[in-house]
Structure formats: structure tokens, C-alpha cells
C-alpha positions in Angstrom: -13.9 20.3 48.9 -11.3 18.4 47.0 -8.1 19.5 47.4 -5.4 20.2 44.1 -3.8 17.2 44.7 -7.2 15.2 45.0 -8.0 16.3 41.6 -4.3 15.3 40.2 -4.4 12.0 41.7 -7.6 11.0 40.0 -6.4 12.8 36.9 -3.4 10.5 36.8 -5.9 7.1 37.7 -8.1 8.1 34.5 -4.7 8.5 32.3 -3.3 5.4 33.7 -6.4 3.2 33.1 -7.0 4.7 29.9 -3.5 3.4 28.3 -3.6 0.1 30.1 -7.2 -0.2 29.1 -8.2 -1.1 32.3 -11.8 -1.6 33.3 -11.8 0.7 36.3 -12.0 3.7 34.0 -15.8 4.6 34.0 -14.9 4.4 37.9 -12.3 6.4 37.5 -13.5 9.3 35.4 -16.6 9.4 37.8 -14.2 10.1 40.5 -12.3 13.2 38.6 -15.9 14.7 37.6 -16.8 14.3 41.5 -13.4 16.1 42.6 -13.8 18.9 39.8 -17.1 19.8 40.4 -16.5 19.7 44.7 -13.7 22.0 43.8 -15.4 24.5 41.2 -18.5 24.7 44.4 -15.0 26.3 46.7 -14.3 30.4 46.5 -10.6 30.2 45.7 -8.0 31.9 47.5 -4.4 31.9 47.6 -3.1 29.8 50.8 -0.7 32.9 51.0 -3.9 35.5 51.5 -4.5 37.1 54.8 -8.3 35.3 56.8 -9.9 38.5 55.4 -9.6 38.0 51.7 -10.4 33.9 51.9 -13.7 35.4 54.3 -14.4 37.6 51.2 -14.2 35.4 48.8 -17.1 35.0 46.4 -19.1 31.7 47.0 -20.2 30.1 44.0 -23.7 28.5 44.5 -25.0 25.3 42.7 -27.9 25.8 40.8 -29.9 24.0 43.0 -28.7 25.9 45.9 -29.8 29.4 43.5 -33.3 28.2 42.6 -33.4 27.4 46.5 -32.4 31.3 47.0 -35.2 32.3 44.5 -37.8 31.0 46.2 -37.1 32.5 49.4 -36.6 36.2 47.2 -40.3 35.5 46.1 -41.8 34.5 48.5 -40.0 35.3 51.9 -39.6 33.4 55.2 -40.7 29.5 54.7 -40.3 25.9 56.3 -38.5 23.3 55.1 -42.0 22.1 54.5 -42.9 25.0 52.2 -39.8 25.3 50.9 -40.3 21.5 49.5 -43.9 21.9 49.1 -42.8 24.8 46.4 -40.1 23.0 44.5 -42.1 19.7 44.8 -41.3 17.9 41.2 -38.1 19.7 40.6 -36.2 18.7 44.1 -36.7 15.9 46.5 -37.2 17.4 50.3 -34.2 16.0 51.5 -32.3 17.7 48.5 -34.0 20.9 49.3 -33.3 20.6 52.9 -29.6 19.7 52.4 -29.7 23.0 49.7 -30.8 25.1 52.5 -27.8 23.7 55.4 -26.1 24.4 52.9 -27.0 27.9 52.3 -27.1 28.8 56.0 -23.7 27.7 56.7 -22.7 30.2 53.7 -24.3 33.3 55.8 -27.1 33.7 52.7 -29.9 32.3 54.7 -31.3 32.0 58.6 -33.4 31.0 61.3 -35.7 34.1 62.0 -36.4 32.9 65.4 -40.0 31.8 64.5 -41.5 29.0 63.7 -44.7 27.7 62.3 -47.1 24.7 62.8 -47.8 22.3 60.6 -49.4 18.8 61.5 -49.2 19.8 64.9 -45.4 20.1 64.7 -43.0 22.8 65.0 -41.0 24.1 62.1 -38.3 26.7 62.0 -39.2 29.4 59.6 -36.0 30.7 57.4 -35.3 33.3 55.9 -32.9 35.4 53.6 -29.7 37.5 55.6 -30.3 41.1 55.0 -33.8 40.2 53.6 -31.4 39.1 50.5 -29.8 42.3 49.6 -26.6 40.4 49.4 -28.0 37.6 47.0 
């Protein structure tokens, strides 16, 4: 997550480049877009709120992290393997995998204790929290 001040101090890099027409500014405009769009990803909360209300706080998802949520709302508990396997051509596996980390460590999705074989290997099967009531 990137922090207020990130975002000012790259803010103040793309001005400052811009009038000295310096060629770091592509550079420096990728950085700002980075920092905004880390920060918009955050639930904000005021530093002053009690744990409770930052706990509370809405999560905004990615879109990749919501079309990763859809396919476990239509078809239930899958793999990483069938998770990939079903968003082959719209997300690498890695990027799916990473999408559903992600999604775990937000409370939305977990490991139902199972597992499945495929090419005589273990996988862990996921699934939606709450079987996706919250989503």
C-alpha cells in the first residue's frame, strides 16, 4: 500500500520533471500511477479510528481478484489448477494464483481442508468463506 506521502513525493517528481523537461518523466508518472492505484486497492480508515472500524472497513477488489470470486460463486470449491484451467486465456496461472493469496488473506476465500489429485499430486481445494454470502 502506498502510503499519502508516497503518493505526494512522486506527485512532486512528475511536476518537477515536467517543468525542467527532464527525461525521467515517463519514469516518473509510471511511479505515481503505481502508488495511486496500490492506494485506491486499500479500505481507508482514519489513523484516529478505533481497530474495529479499520477491521470493518470495506475491501475494494481488483477486477481480476472479482472475476477470480466469480468463478468460485459458479462453480464452487476448485484448485489452483482448475481455477487456472477456467480463466485460461484471460489470466496467466501465476496471476490467478497470486489473485487467490490475495483473496485468502482478505477472509473472502479458504482452504476447505480437502484436496484433490491431479497428475498424481496433491492440490488444496478452495473455497468461498460463508459459501460466499459475504461476496
Amino acid at each position: 500500500m502506498a502510503t499519502r506521502s508516497q503518493i505526494y513525493e512522486a506527485a512532486a517528481k512528475v511536476v518537477l520533471f515536467y517543468q525542467l523537461g527532464r527525461p525521467e518523466l515517463g519514469d516518473a508518472v509510471s511511479q505515481l500511477a503505481q502508488a495511486l492505484t496500490d492506494n485506491a486497492a486499500t479500505a481507508h480508515t482514519r489513523s484516529t479510528d478505533p481497530r474495529t472500524s479499520r477491521d470493518a472497513a470495506p475491501t475494494k477488489l481488483s477486477f481480476s481478484q472479482k472475476r477470480v470470486l466469480r468463478s468460485f460463486k459458479h462453480r464452487g470449491p476448485l484448485t489452483d489448477l482448475q481455477l487456472s484451467e477456467g480463466l485460461r486465456g484471460i489470466m496467466s496461472a501465476s496471476g490467478v494464483r497470486s489473485r487467490r493469496a490475495e483473496l485468502v488473506r482478505q477472509g473472502l476465500v479458504r482452504d476447505t481442508g480437502k484436496t484433490r489429485h491431479h497428475n498424481n499430486r496433491k492440490h488444496t481445494v478452495w473455497g468461498l468463506v460463508n459459501d460466499g454470502k459475504d461476496v
